[in-house]
N, CA, C and O atoms as CSV, one atom per row, in Angstrom:
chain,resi,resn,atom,element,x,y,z
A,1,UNK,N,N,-68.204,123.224,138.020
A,1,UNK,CA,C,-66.886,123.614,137.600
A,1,UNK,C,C,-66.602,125.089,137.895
A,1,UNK,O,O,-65.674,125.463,138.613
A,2,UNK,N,N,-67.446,125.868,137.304
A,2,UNK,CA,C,-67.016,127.773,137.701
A,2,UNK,C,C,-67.082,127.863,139.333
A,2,UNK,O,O,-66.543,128.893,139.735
A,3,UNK,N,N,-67.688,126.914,140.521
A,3,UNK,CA,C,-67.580,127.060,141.279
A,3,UNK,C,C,-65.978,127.099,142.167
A,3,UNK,O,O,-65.300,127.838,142.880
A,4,UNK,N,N,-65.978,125.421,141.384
A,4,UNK,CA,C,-64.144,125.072,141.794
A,4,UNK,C,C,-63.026,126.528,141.632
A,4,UNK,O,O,-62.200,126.887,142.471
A,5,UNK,N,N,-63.384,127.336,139.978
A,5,UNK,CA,C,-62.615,127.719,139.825
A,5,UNK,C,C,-62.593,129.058,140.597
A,5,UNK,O,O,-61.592,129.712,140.888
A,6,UNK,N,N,-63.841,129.333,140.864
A,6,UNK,CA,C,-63.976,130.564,141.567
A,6,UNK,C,C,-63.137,130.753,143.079
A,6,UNK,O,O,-62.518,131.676,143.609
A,7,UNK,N,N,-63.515,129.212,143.481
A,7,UNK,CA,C,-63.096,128.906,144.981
A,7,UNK,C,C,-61.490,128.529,145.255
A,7,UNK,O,O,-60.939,128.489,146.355
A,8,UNK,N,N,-60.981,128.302,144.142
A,8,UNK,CA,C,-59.570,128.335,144.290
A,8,UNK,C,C,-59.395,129.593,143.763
A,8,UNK,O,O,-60.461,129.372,143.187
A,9,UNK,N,N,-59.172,130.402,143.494
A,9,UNK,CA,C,-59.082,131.668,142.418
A,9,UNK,C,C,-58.536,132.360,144.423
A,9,UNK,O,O,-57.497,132.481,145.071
A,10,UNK,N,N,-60.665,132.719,144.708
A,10,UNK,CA,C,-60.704,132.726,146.483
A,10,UNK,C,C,-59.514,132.532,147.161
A,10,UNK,O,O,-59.070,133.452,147.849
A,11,UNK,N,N,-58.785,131.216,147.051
A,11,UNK,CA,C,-58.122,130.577,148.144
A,11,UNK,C,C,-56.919,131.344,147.806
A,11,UNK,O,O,-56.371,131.765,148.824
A,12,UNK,N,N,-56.225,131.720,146.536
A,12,UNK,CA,C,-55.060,131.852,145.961
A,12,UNK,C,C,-54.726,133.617,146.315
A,12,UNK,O,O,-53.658,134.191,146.526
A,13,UNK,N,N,-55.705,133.971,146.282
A,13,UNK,CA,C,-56.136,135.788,146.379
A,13,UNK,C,C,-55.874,135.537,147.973
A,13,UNK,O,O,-54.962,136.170,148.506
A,14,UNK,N,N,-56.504,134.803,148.592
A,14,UNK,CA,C,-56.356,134.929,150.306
A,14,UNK,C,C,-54.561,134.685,151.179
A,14,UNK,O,O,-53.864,135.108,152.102
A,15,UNK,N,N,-54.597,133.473,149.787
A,15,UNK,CA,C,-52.932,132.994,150.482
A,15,UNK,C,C,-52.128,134.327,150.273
A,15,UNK,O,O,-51.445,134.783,151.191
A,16,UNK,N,N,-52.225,134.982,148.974
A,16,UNK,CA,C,-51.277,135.799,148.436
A,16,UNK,C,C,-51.844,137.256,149.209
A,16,UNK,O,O,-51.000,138.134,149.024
A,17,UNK,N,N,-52.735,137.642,149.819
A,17,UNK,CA,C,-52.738,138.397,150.812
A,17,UNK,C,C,-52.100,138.055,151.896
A,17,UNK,O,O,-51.269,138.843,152.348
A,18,UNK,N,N,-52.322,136.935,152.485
A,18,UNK,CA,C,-51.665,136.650,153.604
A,18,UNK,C,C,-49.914,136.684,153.572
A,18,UNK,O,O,-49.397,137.195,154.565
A,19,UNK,N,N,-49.157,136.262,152.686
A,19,UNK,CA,C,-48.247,136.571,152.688
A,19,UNK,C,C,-47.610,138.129,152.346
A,19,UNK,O,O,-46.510,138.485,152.767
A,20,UNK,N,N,-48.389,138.877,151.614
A,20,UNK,CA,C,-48.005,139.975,151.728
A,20,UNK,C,C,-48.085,140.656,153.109
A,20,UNK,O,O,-47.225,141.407,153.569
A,21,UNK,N,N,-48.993,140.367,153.581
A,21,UNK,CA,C,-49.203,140.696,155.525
A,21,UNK,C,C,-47.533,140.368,156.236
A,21,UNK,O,O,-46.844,141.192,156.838
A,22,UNK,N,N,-47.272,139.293,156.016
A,22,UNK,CA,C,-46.068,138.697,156.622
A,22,UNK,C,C,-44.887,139.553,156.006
A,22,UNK,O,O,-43.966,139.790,156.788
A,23,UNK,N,N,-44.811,139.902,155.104
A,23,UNK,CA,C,-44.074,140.438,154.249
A,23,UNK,C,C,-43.570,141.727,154.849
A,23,UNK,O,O,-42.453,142.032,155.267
A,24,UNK,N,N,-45.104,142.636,154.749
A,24,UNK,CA,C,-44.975,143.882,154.798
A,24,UNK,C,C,-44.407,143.994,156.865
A,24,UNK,O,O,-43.660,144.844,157.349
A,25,UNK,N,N,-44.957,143.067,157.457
A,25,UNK,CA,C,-44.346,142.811,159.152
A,25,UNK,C,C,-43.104,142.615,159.342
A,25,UNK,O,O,-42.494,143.120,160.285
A,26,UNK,N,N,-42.387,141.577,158.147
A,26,UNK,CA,C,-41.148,141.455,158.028
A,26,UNK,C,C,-40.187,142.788,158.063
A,26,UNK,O,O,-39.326,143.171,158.854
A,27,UNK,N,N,-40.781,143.370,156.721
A,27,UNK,CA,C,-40.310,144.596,157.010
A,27,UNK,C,C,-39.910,145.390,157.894
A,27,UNK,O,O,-38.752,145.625,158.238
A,28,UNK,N,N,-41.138,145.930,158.378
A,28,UNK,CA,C,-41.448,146.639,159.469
A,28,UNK,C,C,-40.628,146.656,160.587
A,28,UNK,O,O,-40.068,147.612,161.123
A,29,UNK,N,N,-40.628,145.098,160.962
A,29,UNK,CA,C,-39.685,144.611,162.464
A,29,UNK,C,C,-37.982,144.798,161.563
A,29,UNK,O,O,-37.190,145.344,162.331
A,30,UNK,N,N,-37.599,144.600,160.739
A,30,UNK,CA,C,-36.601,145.043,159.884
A,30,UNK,C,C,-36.084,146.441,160.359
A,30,UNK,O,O,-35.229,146.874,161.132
A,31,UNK,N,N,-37.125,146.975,159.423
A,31,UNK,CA,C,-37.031,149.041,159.743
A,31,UNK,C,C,-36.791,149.409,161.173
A,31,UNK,O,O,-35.999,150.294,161.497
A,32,UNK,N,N,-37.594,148.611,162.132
A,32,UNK,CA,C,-38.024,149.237,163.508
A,32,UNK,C,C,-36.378,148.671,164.052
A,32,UNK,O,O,-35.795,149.637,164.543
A,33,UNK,N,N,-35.433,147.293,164.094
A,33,UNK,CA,C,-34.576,146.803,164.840
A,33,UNK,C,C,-33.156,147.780,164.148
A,33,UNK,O,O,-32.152,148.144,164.760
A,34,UNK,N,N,-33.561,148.055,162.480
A,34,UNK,CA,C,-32.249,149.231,162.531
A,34,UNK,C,C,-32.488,150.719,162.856
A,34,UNK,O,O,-31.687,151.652,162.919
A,35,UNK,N,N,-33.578,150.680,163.010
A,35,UNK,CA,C,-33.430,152.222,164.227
A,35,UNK,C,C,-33.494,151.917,164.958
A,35,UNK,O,O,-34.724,151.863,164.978
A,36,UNK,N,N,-33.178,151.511,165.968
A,36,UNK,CA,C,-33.069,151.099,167.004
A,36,UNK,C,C,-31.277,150.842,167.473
A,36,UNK,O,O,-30.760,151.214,168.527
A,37,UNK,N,N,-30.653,150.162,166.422
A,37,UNK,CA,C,-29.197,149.632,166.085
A,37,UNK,C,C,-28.527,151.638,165.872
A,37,UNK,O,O,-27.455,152.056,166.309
A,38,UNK,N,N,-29.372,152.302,165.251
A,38,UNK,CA,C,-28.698,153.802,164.872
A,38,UNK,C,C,-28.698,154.347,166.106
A,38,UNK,O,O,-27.659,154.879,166.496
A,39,UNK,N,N,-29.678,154.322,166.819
A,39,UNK,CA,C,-29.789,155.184,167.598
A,39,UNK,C,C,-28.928,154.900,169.138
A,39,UNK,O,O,-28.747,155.720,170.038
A,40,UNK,N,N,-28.452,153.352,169.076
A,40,UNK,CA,C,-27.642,152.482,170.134
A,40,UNK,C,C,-25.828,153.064,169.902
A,40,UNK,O,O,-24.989,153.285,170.776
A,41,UNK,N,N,-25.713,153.171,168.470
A,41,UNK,CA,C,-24.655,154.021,168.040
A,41,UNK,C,C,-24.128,155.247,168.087
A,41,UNK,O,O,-22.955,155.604,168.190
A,42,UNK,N,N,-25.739,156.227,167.947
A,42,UNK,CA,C,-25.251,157.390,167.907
A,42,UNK,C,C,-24.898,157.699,168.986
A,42,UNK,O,O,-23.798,158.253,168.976
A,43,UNK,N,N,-25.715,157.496,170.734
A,43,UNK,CA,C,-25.495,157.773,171.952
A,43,UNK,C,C,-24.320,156.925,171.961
A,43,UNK,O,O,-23.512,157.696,172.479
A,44,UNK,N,N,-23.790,156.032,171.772
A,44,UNK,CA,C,-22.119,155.669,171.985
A,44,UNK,C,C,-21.422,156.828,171.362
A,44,UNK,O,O,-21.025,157.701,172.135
A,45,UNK,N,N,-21.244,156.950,170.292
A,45,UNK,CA,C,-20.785,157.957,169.544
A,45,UNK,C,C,-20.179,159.099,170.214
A,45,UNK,O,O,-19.022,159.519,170.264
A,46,UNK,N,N,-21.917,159.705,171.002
A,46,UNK,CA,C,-21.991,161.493,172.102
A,46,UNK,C,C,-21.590,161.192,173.012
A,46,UNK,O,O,-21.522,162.151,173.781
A,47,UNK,N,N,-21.103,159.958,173.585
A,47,UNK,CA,C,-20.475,159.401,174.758
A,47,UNK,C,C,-19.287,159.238,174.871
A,47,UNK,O,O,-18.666,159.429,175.916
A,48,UNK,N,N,-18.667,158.754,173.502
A,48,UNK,CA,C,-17.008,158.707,173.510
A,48,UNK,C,C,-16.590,160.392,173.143
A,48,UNK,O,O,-15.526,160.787,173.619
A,49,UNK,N,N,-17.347,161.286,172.378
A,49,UNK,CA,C,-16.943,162.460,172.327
A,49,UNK,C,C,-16.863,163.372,173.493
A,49,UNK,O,O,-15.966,164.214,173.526
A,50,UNK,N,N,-17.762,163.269,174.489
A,50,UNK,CA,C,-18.183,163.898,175.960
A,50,UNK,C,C,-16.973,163.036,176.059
A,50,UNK,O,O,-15.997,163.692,175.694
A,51,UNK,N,N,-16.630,161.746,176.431
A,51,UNK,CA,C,-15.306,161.561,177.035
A,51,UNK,C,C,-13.747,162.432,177.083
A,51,UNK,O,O,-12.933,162.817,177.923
A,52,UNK,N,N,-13.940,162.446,175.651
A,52,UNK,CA,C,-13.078,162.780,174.926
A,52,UNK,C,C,-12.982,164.238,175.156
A,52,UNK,O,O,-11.981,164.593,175.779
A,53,UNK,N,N,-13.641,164.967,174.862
A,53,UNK,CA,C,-13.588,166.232,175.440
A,53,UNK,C,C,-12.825,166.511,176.987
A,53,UNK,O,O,-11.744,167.000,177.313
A,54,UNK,N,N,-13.707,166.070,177.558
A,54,UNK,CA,C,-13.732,166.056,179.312
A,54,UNK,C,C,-12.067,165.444,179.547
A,54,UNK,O,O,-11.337,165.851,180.451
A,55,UNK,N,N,-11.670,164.389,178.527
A,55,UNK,CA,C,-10.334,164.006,178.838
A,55,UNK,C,C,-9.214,165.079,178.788
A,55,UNK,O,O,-8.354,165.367,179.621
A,56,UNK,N,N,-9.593,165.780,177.077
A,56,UNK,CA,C,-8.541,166.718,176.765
A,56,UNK,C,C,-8.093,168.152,177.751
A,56,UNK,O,O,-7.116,168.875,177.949
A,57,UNK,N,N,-9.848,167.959,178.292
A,57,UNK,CA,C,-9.286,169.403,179.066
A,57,UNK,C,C,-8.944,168.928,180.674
A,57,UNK,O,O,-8.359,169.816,181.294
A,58,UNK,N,N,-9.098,168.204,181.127
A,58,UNK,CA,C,-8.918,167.669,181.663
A,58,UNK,C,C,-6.737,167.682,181.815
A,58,UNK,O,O,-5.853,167.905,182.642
A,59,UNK,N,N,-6.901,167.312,180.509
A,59,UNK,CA,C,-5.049,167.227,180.003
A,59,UNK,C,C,-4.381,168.720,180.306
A,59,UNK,O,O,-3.390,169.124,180.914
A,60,UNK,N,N,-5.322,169.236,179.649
A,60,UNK,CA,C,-4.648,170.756,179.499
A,60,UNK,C,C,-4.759,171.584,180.391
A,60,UNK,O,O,-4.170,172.665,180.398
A,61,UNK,N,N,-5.616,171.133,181.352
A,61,UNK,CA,C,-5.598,172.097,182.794
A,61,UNK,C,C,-4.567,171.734,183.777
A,61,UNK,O,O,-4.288,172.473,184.722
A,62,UNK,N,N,-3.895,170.389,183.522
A,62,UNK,CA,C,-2.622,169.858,184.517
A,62,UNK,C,C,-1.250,170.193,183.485
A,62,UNK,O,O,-0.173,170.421,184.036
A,63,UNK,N,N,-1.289,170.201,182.826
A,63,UNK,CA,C,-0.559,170.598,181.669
A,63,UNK,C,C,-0.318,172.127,181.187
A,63,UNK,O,O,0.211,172.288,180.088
A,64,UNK,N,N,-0.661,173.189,181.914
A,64,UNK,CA,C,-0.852,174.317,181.273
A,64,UNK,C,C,0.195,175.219,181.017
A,64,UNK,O,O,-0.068,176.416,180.912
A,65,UNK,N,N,1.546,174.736,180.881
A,65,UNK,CA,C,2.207,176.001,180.349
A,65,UNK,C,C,2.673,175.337,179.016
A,65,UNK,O,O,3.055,176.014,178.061
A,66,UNK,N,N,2.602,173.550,179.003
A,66,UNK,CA,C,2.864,172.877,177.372
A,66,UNK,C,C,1.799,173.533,176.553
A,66,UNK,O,O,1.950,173.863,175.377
A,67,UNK,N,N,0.888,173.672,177.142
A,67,UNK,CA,C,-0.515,174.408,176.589
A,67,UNK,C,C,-0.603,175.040,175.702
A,67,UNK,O,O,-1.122,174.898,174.594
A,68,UNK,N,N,0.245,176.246,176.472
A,68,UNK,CA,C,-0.102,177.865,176.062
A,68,UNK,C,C,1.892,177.491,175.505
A,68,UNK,O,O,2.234,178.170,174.537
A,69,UNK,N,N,2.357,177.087,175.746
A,69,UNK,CA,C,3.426,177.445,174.293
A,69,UNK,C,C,2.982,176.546,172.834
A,69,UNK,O,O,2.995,176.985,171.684
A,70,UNK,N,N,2.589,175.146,173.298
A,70,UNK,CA,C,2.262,174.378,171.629
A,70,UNK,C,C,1.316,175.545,171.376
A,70,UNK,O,O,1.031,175.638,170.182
A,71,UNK,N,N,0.646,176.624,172.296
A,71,UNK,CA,C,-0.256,177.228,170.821
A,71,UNK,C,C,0.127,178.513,170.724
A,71,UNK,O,O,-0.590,179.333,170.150
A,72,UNK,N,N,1.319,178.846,171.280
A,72,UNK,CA,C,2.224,179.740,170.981
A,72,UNK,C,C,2.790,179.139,169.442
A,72,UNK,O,O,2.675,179.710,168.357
A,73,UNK,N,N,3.349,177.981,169.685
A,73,UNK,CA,C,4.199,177.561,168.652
A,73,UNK,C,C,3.276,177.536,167.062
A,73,UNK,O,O,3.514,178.386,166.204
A,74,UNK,N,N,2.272,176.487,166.865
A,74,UNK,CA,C,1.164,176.556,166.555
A,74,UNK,C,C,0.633,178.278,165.585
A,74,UNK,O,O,0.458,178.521,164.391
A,75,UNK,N,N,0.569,178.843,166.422
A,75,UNK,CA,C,-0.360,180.398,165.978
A,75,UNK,C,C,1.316,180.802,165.249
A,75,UNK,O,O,1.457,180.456,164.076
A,76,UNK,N,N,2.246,181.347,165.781
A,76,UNK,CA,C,3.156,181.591,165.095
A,76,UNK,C,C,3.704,180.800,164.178
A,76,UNK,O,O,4.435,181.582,163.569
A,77,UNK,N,N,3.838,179.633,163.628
A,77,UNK,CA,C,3.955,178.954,162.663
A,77,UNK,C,C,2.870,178.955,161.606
A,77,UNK,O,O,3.141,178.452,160.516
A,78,UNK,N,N,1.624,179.488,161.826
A,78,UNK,CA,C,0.484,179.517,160.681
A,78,UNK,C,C,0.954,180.714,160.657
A,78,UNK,O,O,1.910,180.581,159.894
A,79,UNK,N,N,0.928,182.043,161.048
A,79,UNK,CA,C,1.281,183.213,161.122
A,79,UNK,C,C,2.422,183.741,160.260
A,79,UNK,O,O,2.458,184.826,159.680
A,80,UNK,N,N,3.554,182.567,160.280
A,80,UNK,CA,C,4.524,183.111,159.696
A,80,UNK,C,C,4.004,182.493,157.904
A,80,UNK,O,O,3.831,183.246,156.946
A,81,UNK,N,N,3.885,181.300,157.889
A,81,UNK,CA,C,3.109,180.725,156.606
A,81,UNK,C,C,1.925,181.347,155.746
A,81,UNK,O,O,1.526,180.972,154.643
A,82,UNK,N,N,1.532,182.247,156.426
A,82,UNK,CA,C,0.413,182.719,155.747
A,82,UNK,C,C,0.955,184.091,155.486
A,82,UNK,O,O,0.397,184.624,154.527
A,83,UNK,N,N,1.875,184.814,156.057
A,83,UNK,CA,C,2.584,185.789,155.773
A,83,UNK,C,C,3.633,185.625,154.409
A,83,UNK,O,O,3.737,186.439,153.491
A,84,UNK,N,N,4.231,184.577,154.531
A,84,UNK,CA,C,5.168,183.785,153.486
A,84,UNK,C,C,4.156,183.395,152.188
A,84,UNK,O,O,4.515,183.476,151.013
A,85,UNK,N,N,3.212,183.085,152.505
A,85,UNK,CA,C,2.344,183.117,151.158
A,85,UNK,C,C,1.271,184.195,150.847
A,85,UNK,O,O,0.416,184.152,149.963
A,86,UNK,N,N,1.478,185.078,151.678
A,86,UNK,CA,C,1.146,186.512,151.143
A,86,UNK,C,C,1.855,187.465,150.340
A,86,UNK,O,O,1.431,188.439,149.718
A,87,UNK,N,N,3.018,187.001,150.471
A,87,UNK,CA,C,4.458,187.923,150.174
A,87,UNK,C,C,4.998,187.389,148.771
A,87,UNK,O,O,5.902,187.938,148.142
A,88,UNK,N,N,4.271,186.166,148.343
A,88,UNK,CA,C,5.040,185.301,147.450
A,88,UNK,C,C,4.107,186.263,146.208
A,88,UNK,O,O,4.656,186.763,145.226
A,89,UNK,N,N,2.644,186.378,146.503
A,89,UNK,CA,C,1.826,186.570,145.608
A,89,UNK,C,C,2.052,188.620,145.031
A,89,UNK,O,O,1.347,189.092,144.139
């Protein structure tokens, strides 16, 4: 009898290792496929911004006298606002 119980006791300790093995792999391949998913994102991400960049100036070098007045317009409109709420105080 203490043999039986010893030897299933054995078997129950082995199964329940073994699934923690599977477990802790589960994981793992888990952890490892969403870094992997972050890092597929972030280079999209630096890719639409490099676009994006490269587009705008791109805009503003064929575009250059809308340019330089929107930031004519722009600088003198904060300019006058920040003067107007200097004056208030």
């Amino acid at each position: 009898m203490p043999e039986t119980v010893v030897g299933r006791t054995a078997e129950y300790i082995a199964e329940s290792a073994g699934q923690a093995f599977r477990a802790t792999n589960a994981v793992a391949d888990a952890i490892q496929d969403g870094v992997g998913v972050v890092r597929r994102v972030a280079k999209r991400g630096g890719d639409a911004a490099e676009e994006l960049l490269n587009d705008t100036t791109q805009r503003m070098q064929r575009h250059l006298v809308l340019t330089v007045a929107t930031t004519f317009a722009v600088g003198f409109t904060a300019g006058t606002l920040i003067g107007w709420m200097m004056k208030r105080r």
